[in-house]
C-alpha positions in Angstrom: 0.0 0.0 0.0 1.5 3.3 -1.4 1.5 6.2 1.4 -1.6 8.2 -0.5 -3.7 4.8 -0.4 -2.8 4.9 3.1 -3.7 8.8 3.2 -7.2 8.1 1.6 -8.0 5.2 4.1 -7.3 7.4 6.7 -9.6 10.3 5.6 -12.2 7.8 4.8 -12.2 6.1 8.4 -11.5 10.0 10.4 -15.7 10.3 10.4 -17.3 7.9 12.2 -20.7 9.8 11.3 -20.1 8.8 7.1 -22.1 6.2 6.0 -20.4 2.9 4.4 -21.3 3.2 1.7 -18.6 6.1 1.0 -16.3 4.6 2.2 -16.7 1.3 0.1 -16.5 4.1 -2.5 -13.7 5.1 -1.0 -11.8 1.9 -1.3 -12.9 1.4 -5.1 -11.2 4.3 -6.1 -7.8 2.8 -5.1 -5.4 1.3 -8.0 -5.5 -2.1 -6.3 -6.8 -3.9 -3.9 -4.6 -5.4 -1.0 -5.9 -7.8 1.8 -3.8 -5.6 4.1 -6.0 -2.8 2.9 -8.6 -5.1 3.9 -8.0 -6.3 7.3 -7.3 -2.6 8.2 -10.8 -1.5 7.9 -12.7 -1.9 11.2 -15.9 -2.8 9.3 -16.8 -6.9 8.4 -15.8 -6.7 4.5 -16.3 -9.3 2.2 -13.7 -9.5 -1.2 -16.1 -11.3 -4.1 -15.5 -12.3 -7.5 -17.7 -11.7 -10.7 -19.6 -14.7 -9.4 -20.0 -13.1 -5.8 -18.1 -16.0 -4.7 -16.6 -15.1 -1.0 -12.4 -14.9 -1.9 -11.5 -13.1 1.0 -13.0 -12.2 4.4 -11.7 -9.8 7.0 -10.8 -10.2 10.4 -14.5 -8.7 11.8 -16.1 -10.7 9.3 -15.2 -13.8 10.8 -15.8 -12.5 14.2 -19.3 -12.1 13.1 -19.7 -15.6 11.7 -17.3 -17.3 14.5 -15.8 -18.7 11.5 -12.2 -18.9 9.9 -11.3 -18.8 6.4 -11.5 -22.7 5.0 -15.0 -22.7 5.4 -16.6 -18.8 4.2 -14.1 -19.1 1.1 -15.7 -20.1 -2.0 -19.4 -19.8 -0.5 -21.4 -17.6 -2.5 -22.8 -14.4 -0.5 -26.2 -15.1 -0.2 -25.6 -18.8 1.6 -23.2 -17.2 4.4 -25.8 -14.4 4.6 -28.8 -15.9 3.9 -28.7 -19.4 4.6 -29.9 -19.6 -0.1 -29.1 -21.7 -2.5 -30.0 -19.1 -5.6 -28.8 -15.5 -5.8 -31.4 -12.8 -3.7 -34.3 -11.8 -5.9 -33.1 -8.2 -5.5 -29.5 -7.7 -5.0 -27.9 -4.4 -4.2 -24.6 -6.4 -6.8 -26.4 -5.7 -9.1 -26.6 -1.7 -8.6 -23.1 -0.8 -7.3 -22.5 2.2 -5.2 -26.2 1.4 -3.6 -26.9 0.7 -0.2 -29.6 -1.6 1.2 -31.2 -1.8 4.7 -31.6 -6.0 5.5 -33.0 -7.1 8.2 -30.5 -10.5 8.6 -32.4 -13.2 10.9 -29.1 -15.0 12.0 -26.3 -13.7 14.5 -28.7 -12.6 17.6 -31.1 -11.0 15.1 -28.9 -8.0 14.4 -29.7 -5.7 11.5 -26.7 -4.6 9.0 -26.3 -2.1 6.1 -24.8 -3.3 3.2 -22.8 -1.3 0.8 -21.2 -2.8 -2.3 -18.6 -0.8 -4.9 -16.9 -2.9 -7.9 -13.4 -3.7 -8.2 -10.8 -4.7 -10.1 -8.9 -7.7 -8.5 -7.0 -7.7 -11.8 -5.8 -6.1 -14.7 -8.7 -8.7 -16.3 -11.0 -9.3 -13.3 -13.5 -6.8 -11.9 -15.0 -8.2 -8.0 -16.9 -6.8 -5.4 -16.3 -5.0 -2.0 -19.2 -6.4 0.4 -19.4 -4.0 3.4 -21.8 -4.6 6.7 -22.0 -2.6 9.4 -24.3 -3.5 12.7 -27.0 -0.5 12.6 -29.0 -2.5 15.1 -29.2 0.0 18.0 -29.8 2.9 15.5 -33.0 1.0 13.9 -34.0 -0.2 17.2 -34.1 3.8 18.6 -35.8 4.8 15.3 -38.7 2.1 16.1 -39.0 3.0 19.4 -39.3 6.7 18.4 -41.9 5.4 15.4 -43.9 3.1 17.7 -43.8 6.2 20.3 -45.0 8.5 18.0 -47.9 6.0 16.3 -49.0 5.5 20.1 -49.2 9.5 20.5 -51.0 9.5 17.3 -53.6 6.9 18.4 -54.0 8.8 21.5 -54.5 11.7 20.0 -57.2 10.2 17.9 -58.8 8.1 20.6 -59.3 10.8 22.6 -60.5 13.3 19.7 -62.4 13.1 16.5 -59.5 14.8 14.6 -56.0 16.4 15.4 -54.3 19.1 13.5 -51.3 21.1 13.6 -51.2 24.9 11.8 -48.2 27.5 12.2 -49.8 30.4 11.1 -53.3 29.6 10.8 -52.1 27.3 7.6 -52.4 23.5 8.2 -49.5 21.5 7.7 -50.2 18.6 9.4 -53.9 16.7 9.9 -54.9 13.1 11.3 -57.4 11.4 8.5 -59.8 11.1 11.2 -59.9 15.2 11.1 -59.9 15.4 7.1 -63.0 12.3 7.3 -65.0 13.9 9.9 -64.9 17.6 7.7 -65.3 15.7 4.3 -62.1 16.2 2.6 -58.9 13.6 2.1 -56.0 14.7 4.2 -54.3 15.7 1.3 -57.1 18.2 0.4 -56.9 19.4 4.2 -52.8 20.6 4.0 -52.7 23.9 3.1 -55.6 25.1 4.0 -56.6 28.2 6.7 -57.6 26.0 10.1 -60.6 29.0 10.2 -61.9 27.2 6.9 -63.5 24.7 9.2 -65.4 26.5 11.6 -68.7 28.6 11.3 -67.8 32.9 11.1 -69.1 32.8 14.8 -66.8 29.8 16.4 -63.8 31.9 14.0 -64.5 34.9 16.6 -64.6 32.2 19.7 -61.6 30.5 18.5 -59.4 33.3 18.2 -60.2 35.1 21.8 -59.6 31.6 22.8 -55.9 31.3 20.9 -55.5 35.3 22.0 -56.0 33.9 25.4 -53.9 30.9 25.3 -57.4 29.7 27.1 -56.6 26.0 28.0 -60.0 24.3 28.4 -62.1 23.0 25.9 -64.9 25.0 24.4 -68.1 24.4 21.8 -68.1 25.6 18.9 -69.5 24.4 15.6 -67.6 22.9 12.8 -68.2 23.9 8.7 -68.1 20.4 6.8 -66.7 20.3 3.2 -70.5 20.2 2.0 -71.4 23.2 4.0 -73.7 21.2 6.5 -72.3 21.9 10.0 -71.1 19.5 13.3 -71.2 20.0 17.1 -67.9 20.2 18.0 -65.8 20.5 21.5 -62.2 21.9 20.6 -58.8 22.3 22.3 -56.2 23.7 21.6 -52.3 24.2 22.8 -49.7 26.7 21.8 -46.0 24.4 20.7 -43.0 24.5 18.2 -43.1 23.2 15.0 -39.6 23.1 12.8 -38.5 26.1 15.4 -41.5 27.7 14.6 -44.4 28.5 16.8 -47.7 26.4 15.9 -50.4 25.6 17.6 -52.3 21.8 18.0 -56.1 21.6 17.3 -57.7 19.1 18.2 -62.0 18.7 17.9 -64.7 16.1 19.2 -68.0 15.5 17.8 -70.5 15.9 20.7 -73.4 16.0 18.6 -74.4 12.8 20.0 -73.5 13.7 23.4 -75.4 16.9 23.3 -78.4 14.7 21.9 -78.1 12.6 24.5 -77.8 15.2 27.2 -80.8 17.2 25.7 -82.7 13.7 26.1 -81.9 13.2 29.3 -82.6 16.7 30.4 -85.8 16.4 29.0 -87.0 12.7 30.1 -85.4 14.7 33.5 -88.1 17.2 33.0 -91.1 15.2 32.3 -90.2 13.3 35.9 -90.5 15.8 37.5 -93.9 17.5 35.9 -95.4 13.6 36.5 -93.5 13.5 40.2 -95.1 16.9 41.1 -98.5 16.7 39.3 -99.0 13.2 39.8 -102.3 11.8 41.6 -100.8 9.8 43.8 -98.5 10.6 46.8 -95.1 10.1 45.0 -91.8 11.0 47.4 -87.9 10.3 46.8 -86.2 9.1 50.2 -82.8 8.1 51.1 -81.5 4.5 51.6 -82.4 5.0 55.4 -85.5 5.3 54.7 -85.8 9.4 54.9 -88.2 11.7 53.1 -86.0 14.0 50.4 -88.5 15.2 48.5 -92.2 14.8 48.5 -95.6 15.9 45.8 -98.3 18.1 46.5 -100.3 15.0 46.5 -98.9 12.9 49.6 -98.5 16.5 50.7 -102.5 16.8 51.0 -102.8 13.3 52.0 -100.8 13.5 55.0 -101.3 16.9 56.5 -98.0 18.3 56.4 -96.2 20.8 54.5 -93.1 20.4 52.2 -90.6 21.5 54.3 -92.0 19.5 57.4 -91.5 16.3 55.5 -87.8 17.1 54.1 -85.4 15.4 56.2 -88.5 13.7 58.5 -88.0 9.2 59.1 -90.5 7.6 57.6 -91.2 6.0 60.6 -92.2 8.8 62.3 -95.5 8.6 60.6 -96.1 5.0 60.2 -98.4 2.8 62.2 -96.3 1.3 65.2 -97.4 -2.2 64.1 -96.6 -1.4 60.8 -93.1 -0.6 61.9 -91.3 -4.2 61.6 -92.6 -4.7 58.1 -91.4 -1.6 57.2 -87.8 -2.3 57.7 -87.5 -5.6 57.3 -88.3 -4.1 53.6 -85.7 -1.4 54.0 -82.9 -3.4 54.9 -83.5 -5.6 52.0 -82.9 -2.7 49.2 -80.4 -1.1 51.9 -78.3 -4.9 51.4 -79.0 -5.4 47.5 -81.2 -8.1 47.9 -84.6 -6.3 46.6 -85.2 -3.5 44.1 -88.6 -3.0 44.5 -91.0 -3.9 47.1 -95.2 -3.2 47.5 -97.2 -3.4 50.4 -100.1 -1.7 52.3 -99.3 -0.2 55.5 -101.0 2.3 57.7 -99.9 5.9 58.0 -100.6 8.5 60.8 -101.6 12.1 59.5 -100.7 14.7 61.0 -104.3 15.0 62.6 -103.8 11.6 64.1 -106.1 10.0 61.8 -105.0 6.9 60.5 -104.4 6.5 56.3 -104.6 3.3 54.6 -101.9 3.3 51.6 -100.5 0.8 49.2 -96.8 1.5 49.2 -94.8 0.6 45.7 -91.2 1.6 46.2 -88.2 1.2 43.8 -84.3 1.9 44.4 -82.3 3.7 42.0 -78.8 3.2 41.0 -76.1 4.4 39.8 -73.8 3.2 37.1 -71.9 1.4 38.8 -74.5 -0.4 40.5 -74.3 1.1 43.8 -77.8 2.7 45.5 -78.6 6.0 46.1 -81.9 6.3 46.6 -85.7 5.4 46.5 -88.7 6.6 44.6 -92.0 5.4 46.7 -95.9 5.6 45.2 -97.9 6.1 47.7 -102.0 5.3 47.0 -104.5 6.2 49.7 -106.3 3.1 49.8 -108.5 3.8 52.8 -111.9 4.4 51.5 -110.9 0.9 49.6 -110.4 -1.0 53.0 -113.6 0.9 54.4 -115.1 -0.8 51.8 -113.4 -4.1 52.1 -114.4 -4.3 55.4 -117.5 -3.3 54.7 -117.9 -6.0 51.9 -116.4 -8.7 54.3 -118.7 -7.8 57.3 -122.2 -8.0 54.5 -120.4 -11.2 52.7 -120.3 -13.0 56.5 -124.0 -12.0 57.6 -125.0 -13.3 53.7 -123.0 -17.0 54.9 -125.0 -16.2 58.1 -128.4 -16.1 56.7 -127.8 -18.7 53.7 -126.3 -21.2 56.8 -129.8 -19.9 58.8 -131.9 -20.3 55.6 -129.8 -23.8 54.7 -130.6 -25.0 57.9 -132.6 -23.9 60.4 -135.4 -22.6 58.0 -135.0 -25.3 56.3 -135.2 -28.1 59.0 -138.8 -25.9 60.1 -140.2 -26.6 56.5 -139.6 -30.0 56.6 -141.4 -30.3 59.3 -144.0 -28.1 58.2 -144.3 -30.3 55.0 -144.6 -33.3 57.4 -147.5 -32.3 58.8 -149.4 -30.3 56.2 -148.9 -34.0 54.5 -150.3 -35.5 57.3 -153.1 -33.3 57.8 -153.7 -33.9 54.2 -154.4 -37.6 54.7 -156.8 -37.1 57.6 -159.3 -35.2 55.8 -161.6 -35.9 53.2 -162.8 -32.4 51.9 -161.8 -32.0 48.2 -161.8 -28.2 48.8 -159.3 -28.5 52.1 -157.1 -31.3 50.3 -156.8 -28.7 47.0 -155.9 -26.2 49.5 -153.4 -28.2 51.5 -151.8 -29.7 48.0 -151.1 -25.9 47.4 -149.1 -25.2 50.5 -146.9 -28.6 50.2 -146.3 -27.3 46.6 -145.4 -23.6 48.1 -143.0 -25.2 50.8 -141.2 -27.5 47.9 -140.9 -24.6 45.7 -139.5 -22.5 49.0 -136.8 -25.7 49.3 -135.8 -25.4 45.4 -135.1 -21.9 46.2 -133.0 -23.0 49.1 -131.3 -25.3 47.1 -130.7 -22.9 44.0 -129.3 -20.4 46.1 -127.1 -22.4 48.4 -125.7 -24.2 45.0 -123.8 -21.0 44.1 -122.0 -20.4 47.7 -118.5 -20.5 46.3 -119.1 -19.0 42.9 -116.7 -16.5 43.4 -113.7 -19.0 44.9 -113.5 -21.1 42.0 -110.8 -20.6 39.9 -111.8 -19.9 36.1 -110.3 -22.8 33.7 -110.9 -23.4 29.7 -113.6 -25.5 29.0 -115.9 -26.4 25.9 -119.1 -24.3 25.5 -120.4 -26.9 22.9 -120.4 -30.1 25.1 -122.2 -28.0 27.7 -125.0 -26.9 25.4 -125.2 -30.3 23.9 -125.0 -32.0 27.6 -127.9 -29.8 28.7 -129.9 -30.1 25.8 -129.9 -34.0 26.0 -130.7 -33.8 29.8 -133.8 -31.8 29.8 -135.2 -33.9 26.3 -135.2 -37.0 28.7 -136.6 -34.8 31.4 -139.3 -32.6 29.5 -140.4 -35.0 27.0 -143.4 -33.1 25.8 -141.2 -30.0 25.0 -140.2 -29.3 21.6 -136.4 -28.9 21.1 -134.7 -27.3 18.4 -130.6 -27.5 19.0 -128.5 -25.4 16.4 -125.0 -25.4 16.6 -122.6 -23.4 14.1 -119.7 -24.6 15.5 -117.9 -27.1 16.5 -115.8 -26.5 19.1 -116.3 -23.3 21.5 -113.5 -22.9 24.4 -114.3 -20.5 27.2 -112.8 -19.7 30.5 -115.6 -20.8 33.0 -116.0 -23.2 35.9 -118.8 -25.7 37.0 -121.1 -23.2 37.2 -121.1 -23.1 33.3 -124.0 -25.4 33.7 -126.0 -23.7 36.4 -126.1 -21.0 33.9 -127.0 -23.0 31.0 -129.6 -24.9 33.2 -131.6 -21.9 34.9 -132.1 -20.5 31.2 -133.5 -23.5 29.6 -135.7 -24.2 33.2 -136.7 -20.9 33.2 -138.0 -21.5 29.2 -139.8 -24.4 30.2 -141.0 -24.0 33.9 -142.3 -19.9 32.8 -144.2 -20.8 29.7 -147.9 -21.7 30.3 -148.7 -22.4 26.6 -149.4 -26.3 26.1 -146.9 -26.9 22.9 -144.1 -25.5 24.3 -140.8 -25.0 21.9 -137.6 -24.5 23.2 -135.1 -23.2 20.8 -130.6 -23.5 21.7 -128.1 -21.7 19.2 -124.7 -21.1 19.5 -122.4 -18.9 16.5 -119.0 -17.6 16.5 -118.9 -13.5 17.4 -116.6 -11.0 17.6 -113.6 -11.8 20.2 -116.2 -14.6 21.8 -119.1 -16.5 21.6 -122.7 -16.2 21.1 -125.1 -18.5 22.7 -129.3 -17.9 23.4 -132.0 -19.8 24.6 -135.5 -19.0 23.3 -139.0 -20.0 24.1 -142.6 -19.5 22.6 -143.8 -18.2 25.8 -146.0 -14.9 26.5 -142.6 -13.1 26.9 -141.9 -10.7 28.9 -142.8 -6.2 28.3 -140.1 -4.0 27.5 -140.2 -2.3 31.2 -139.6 -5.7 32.7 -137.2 -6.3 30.4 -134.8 -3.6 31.1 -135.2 -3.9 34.9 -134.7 -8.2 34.7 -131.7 -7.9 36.3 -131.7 -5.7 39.0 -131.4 -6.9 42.8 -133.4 -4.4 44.2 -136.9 -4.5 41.9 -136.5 -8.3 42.2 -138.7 -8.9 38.8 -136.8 -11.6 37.9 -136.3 -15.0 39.6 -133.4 -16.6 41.6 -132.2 -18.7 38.8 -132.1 -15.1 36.3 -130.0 -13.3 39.0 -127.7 -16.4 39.7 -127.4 -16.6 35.8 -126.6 -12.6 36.0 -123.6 -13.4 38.3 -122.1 -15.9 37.1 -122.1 -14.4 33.3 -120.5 -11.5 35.1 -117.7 -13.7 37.0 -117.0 -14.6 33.3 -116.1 -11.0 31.7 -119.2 -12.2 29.6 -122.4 -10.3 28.9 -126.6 -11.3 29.2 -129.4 -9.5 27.6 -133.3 -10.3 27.5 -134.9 -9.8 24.2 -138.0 -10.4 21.9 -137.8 -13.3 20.1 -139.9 -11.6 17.3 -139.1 -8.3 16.9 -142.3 -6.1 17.7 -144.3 -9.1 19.1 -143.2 -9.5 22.7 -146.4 -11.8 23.6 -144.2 -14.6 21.0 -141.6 -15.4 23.6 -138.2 -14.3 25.3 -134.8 -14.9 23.9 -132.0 -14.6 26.4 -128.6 -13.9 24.4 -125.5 -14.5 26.6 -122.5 -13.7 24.6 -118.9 -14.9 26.5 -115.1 -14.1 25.3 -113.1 -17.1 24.1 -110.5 -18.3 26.2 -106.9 -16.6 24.8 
């Protein structure tokens, strides 16, 4: 090596900062190559002939490859490298001077730079100068910094709807969530004014707020590329950009939000026109069990003003046996166990009087599950227990005087009958026995009534269950043709199945109907007639009879307990119909000729 090559080498290798791939350049420029040249340079080098056959390798070459020379010498490039058996697809050989980034997986995963320059090895042979230098730690800081920044950048966008950066009011750098959210590509976005984007009046907000360096968010309302307009909240912070002064923008779409806040303010609103103008006693108490706030309704109900109540234990004006109830109840929604409970309890006005209520409360939560407080109904049910009691106290002296009626009255017209009947056999006087026949006749009827009235004891305890309105019509109808032979029967049925919710008492009704055809009609042919037809939501059944019928004034008053025109049978008939949601009605059965018979419609729902 002549003192200039040495010179050269030197000046090449003084900067640590040049890349390789000068100084391959570097060495290409020399008149010949020498290995001592070589092994100088502090970089693994690689010596390769036309057919990038390995015909020398430095000393920090084989460091690299823990190798020595018998086995990297004649191996191509790409098998010590690469671990190939065919040249790279894209080989920096093949553009000299070139450098190339590859990321090598071999050797602790380390990333090199390679740099190649031709040669000549020869006056008649041109090689290659391979250089590789260990830019790990380098690429390794530059992904940090890149994975830094892309996780500032999702931030950013996370926590925003749109991020930009402007020096001078011009854009010059925007996140494609910004250019999406305002209609244009990002590249459309660079270069324009950052006021472009917001309405004339959120440009006068926005620079009092930049005048300001005001750091708090603030609405304003955004100008989309197609001149409709967006909700916005935007921040914005004063920073360096290139050594400049810039500012970052940043904006969120709350149009949502707001929606949802206006919704909420509102369905906020009409709670409290219902809480306040509701009809019921309505109050919001805390978990132990306190009055908060309270309606002009259980205001009224209890006597005491607003302000008396705020603050005041419910239990301060409940009933003292109602007391134990009470907080069993409390302590379950106090522990989580319960969120709503309903009961009737007693309440002490303020006058001392005592107020039946039925109670419905329900705890409220918050998001996270935790309670904070209770919203309680309150229903003045005391005219309602009045008449409870009431009904109870006239429902036991009606069990009274049906058990007196059932029994004792009964037990004297037995006896009665016994001796009118034996009366009867110890006279002779056709007049007297006529006379006598009459009051055993009066005293069965008075038994039948007994009977009738006694049959329907429990109507109202019996639990309502499907059952088929055609096999009771056709049941009845072949009972009383067996019984009332001389009666005429017509039985016309439409359908052939009929499912109503009834109970046993299905036939009571069914039966007093077609008695009261046959038993009230004094004609001599009598006709009984039974229909049944599919109606709206229900069924249609009647029973009809060519009987005198009954006049329109008795008609309308049939039914009513307290003119008594009809008989037991019609009234039980009445109830039960009732018991069944269903309806009765007494009718001609030829219109305008009410001396042709009665036609009783009873119309029931089907069972759903």
């Amino acid at each position: 090596m002549t003192g200039s090559d040495k010179d050269q080498l030197a000046d090449s290798m003084s900067s640590s900062e040049s890349k390789v791939s000068s100084f391959a350049q570097s060495i290409s420029t020399l008149p010949m190559v020498s290995k001592e040249l070589l092994s100088a340079i502090p970089f693994p080098i690689f010596l390769l002939d036309k057919e990038r056959r390995i015909i020398f390798a430095n000393s920090r070459a084989l460091d690299v490859f823990q190798s020595d020379d018998d086995s990297l010498l004649g191996k191509h490039c790409y098998e010590v490298w690469f671990d190939r058996d065919t040249p790279c697809e894209s080989c920096i050989i093949e553009n000299p001077g070139q450098s190339e980034l590859i990321d090598v997986k071999r050797h602790a995963d380390r990333i090199w730079e390679f740099s190649v320059s031709s040669v000549d090895l020869s006056d008649s042979e041109i090689g290659y100068i391979l250089i590789a230098e260990d830019v790990s730690e380098e690429h390794t800081a530059e992904s940090i910094q890149r994975e830094k920044d892309e996780r500032y950048r999702l931030l950013a966008e996370s926590s925003f709807d749109g991020v930009v950066l402007h020096v001078d009011r011009t854009i010059v750098e925007v996140s494609d969530s910004f250019a999406e959210l305002f209609g244009y590509s990002p590249s459309e976005v660079v270069g324009m004014k950052i006021f472009d984007f917001f309405t004339p009046e959120s440009v006068e907000i926005i620079k009092e707020r930049i005048d300001t360096e005001y750091g708090k968010s603030y609405e304003t309302v955004g100008l989309r590329k197609d001149g409709s307009t967006v909700l916005l909240e935007g921040f914005g912070k004063t920073c360096r950009y290139q050594g400049k002064p810039a500012r970052i923008a940043a904006v969120k779409n709350i149009e949502a939000q707001k929606e949802s806040e206006d919704a909420l303010k509102a369905s906020e609103e009409r709670f409290r026109a219902v809480f306040e103008r509701a009809g019921i006693g309505m109050a919001i108490t805390s978990l132990e069990n306190n009055f908060m706030h309270t309606n002009r309704a259980l205001q009224d109900m209890l006597g005491y003003t607003a302000m008396s109540l705020v603050g005041m234990p419910l239990s301060d004006i409940t009933h003292p046996e109602d007391l134990i109830l009470d907080e069993i109840l409390i302590r379950e929604i106090q522990f989580g166990n319960n969120d709503m409970y309903q009961l009737e309890k007693r309440f002490v006005r303020s006058d001392s009087e005592i107020m039946w209520a039925r109670v419905t409360a329900s705890v409220v939560r918050d998001k996270d599950g935790n309670s904070e407080f209770a919203i309680l109904m309150i229903e003045d049910i005391t005219d309602y227990k009045r008449s409870e009691r009431e009904l109870r106290t006239a429902s036991e002296r009606s069990r009274l005087f049906l058990d007196i009626m059932s029994h004792d009255i009964r037990n004297q017209m037995q006896i009665i009958l016994g001796r009118v009947s034996l009366v009867n056999e110890m006279i002779e006087d056709p007049t007297m026995k006529s006379m006598l026949e009459e009051a055993m006749k009066s005293v069965e009827l008075c038994e039948t009534i007994i009977r009738k009235t006694q049959s329907t004891e429990s109507l109202s305890e019996i639990p309502l269950e499907p059952r088929d309105l055609v096999d009771a019509l056709r049941s009845k109808f072949e009972q009383f043709s067996e019984l009332y032979p001389d009666v005429v029967f017509y039985f016309n049925l439409e359908i052939e199945e009929a499912t109503v919710l009834a109970d046993k008492y299905l036939d009571d009704l069914i039966e007093n109907l077609v008695e009261n055809a046959i038993i009230h009609n004094p004609r001599e042919n009598k006709v009984v007639w039974i229909s049944l037809q599919k109606s709206a939501m229900g069924y249609l059944f009647a029973i009809e009879d060519n009987g005198i019928g009954i006049p329109e004034k008795a008609r309308t008053s049939l039914f009513d307990m307290k003119l008594r025109i009809g008989g037991v049978g019609l009234h039980q008939s009445k109830q039960i119909v009732d018991k069944y949601s269903g309806r009765i009605e007494p009718m001609e059965r030829v219109r305008d000729h009410p001396n042709r018979g009665i036609r009783f419609e009873v119309w029931l729902p089907n069972a759903i």
